[in-house]
LODREN-119511 format. One record per residue (C-alpha): residue number from 1; x negated, y, z negated; residue in three letters. Coordinates in pm, 1 decimal, m for minus. Layout:
<recs>
<n->NUM&X->X&Y->Y&Z->Z&res->ala>
...
</recs>
This chain:
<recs>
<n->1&X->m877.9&Y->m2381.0&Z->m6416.6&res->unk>
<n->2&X->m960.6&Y->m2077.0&Z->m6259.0&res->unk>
<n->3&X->m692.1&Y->m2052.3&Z->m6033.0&res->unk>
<n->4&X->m449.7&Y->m2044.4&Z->m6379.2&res->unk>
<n->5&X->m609.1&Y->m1726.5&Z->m6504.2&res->unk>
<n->6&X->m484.6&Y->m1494.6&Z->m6254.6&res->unk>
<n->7&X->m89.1&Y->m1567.2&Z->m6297.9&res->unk>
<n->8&X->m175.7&Y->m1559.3&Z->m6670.9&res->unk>
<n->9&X->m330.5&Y->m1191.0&Z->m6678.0&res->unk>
<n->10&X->m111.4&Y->m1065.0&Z->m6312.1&res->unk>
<n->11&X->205.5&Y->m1158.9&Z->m6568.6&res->unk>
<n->12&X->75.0&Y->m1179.0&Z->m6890.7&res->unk>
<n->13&X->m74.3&Y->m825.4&Z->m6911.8&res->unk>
<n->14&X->203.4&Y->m647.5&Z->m6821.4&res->unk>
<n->15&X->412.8&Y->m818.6&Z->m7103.5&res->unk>
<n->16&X->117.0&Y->m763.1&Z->m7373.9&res->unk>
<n->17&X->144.7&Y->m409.0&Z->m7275.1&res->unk>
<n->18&X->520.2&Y->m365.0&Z->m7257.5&res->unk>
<n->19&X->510.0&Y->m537.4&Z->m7598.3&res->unk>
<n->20&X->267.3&Y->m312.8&Z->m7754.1&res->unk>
<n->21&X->447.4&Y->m9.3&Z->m7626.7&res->unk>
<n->22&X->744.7&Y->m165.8&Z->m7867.4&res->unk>
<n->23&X->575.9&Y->m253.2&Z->m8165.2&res->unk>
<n->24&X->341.2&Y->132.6&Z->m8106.9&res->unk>
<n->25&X->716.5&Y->287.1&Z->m8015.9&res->unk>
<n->26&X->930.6&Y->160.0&Z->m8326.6&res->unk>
<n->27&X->582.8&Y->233.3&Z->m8536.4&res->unk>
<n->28&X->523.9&Y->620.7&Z->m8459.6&res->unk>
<n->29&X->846.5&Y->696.6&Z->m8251.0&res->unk>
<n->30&X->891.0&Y->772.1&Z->m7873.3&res->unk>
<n->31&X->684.3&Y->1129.3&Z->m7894.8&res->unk>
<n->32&X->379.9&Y->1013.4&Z->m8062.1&res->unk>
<n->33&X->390.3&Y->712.2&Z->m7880.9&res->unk>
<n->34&X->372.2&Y->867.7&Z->m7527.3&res->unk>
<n->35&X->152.2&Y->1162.5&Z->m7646.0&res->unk>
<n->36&X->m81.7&Y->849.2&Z->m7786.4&res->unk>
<n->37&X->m84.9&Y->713.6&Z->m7348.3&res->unk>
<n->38&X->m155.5&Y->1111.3&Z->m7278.3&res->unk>
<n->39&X->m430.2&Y->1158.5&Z->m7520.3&res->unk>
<n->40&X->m588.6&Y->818.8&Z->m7375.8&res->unk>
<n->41&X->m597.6&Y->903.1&Z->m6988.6&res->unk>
<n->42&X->m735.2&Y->1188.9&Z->m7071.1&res->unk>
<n->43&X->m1016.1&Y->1071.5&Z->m7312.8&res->unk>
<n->44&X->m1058.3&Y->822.6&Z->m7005.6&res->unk>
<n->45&X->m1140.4&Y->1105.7&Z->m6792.7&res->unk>
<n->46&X->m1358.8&Y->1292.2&Z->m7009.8&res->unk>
<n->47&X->m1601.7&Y->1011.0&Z->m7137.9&res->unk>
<n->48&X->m1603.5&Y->889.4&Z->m6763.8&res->unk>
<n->49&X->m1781.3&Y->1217.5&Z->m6698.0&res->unk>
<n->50&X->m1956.9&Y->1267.2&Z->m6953.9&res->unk>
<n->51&X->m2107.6&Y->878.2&Z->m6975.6&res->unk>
<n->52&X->m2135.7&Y->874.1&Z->m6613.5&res->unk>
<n->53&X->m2344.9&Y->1141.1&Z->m6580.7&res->unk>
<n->54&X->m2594.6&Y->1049.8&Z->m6818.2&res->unk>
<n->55&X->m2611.8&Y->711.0&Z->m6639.0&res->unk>
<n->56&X->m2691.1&Y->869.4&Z->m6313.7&res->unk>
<n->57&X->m2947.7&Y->1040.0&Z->m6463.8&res->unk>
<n->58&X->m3124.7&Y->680.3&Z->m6616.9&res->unk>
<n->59&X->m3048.4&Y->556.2&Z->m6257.5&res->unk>
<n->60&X->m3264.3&Y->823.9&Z->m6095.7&res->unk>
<n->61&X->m3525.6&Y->801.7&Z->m6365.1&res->unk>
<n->62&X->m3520.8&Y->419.0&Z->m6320.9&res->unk>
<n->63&X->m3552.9&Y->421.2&Z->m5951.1&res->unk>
<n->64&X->m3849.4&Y->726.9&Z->m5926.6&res->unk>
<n->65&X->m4045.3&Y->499.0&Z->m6169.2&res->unk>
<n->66&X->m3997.1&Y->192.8&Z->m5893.0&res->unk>
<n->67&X->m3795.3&Y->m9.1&Z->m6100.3&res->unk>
<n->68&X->m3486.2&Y->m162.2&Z->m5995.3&res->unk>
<n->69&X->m3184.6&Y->m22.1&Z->m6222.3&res->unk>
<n->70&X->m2999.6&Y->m330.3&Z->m6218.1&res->unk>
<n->71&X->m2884.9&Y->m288.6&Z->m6592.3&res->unk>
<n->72&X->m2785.0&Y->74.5&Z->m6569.0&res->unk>
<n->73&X->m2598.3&Y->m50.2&Z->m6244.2&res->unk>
<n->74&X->m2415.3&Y->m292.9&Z->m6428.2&res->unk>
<n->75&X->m2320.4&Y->m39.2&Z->m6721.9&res->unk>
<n->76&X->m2205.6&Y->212.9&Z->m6506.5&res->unk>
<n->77&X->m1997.4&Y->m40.4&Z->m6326.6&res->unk>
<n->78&X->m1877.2&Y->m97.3&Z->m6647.1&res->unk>
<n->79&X->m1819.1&Y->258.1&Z->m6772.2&res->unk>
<n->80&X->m1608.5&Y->298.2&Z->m6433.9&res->unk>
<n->81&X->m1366.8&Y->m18.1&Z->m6531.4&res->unk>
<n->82&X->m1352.6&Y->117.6&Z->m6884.2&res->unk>
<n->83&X->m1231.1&Y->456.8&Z->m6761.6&res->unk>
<n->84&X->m957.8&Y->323.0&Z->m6568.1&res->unk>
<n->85&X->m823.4&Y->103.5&Z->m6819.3&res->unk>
<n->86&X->m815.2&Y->418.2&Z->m7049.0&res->unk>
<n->87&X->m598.9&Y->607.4&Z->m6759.6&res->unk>
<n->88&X->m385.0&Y->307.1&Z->m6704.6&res->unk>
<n->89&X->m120.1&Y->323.4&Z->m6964.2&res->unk>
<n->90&X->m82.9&Y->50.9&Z->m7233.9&res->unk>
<n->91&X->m273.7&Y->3.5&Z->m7553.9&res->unk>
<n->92&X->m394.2&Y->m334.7&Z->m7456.2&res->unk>
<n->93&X->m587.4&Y->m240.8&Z->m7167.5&res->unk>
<n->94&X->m697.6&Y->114.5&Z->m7464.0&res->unk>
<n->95&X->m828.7&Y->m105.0&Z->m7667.8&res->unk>
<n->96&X->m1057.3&Y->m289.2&Z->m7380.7&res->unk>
<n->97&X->m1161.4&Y->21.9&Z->m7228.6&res->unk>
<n->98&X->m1237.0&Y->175.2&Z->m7524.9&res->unk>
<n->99&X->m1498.3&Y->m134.3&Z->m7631.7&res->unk>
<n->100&X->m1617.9&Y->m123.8&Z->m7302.8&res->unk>
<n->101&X->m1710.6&Y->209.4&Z->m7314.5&res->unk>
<n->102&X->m1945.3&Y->126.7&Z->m7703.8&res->unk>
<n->103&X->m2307.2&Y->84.5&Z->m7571.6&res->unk>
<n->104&X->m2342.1&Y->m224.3&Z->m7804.1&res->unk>
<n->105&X->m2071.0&Y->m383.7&Z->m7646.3&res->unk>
<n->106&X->m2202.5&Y->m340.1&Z->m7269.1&res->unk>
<n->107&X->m2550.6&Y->m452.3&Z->m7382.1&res->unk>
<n->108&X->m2367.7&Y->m771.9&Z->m7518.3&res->unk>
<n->109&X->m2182.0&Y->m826.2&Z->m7217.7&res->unk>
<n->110&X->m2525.4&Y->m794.0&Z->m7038.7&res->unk>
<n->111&X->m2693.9&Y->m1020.4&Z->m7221.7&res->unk>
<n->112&X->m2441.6&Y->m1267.7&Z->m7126.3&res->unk>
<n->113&X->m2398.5&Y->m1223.4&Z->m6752.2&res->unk>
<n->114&X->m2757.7&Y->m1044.8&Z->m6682.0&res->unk>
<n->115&X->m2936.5&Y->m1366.3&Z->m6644.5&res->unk>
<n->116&X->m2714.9&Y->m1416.2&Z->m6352.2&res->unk>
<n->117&X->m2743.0&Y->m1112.7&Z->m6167.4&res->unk>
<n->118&X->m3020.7&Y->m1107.1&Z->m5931.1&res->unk>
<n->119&X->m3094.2&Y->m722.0&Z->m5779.6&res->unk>
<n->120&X->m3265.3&Y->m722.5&Z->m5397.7&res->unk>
<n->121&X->m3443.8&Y->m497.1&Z->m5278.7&res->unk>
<n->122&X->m3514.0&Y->m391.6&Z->m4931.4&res->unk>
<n->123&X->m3844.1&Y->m303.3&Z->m4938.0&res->unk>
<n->124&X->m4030.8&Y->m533.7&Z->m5197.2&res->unk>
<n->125&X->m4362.9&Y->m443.8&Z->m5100.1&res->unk>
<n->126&X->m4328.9&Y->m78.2&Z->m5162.4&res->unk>
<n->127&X->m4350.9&Y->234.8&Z->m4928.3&res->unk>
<n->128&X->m4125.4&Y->340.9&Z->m4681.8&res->unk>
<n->129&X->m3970.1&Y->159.1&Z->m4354.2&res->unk>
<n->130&X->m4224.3&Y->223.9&Z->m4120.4&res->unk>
<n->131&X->m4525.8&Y->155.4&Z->m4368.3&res->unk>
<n->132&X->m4812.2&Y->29.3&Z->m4160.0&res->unk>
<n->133&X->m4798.8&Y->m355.4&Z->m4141.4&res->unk>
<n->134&X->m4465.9&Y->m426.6&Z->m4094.3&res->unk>
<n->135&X->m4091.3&Y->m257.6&Z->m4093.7&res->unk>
<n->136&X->m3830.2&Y->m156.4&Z->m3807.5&res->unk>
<n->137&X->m4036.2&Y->m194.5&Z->m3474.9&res->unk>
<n->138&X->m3799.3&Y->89.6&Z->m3348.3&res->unk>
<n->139&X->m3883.7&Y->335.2&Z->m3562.4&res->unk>
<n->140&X->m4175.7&Y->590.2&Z->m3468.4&res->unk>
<n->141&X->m4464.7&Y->726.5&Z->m3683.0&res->unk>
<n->142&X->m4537.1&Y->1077.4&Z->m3640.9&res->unk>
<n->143&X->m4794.5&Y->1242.1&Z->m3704.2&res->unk>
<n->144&X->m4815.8&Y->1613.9&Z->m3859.0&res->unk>
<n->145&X->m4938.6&Y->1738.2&Z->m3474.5&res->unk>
<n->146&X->m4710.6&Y->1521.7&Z->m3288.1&res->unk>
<n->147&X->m4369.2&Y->1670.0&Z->m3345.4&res->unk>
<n->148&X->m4268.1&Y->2090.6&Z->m3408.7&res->unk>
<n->149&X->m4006.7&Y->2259.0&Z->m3463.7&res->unk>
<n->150&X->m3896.7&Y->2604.8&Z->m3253.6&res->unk>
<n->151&X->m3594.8&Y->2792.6&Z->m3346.2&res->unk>
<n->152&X->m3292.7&Y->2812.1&Z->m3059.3&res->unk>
<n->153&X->m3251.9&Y->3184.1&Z->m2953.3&res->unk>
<n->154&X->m2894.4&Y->3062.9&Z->m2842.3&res->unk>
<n->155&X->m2777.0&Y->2930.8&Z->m3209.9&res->unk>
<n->156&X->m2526.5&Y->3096.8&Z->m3390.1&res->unk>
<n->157&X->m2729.0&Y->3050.6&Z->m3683.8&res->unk>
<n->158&X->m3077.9&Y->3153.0&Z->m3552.4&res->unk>
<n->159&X->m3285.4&Y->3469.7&Z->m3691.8&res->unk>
<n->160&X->m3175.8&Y->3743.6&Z->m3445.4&res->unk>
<n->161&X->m2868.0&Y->4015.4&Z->m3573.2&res->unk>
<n->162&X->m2526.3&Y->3897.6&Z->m3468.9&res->unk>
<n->163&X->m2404.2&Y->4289.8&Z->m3377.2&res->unk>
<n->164&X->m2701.8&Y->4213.2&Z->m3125.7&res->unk>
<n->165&X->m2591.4&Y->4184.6&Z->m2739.8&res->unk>
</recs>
């Protein structure tokens, strides 16, 4: 069955869209009708920054309070495929962008594929690699003493005056 969706939407799509460039075309005209594809790659661009910037932020709030963002993940992932559906032209592929890009809509598209996703995580137990009790046998824990760091006279970038011989 599965294997009968993809010639469906690889040759489908394109004729949905070619037909709602018609019936949009002998609606408004050819002007309004390709200013309409214009006005929607660029509202494609502009909500992709502006959404996608607020869900980096949740996705750095979410991970520096040690949860896993799974759900933001998944939205943003989601806010990415809406954006290029809005760039792509065709009103078909508009209209799905533009509901994927509603917050009520991506929280009802999470509700029905969230209980399959399953986030990992490296480090379940918390800390960092080299914790004690376990991680990377080849990496080394230093203390404060153990390592220092000496500026190279001979670096380009170092503290002495370049017009100096």
């Amino acid at each position: 069955m599965r294997l009968f969706l993809f010639p469906l939407l690889f040759f489908g799509l394109p004729l949905l869209e070619i037909a709602g460039f018609v019936i949009v075309g002998n609606w408004l005209g050819l002007w309004p009708t390709l200013g309409l594809v214009m006005l929607s790659g660029f509202a494609g661009i502009v909500l992709l920054r502006l959404q996608g910037l607020s869900l980096l932020r949740e996705i750095n709030e979410e991970g520096r309070q040690g949860r896993v963002p799974g759900k933001a993940i998944v939205s943003g992932a989601m806010i990415v495929v809406a954006a290029i559906l809005l760039i792509i032209p065709g009103f078909v592929s508009d209209i799905v962008g533009i509901l994927l890009f509603l917050p009520p809509v991506r929280q009802l598209l999470w509700d029905l594929i969230g209980r399959n996703v399953v986030v990992r995580t490296q480090y379940a137990g918390g800390g960092y690699p080299g914790a004690r009790g376990g991680g990377d046998p080849r990496t080394i824990d230093l203390d404060e003493g153990d390592f220092e760091r000496k500026p190279d006279p001979s670096s380009p970038w170092s503290d002495r005056r370049l017009d100096e011989p």
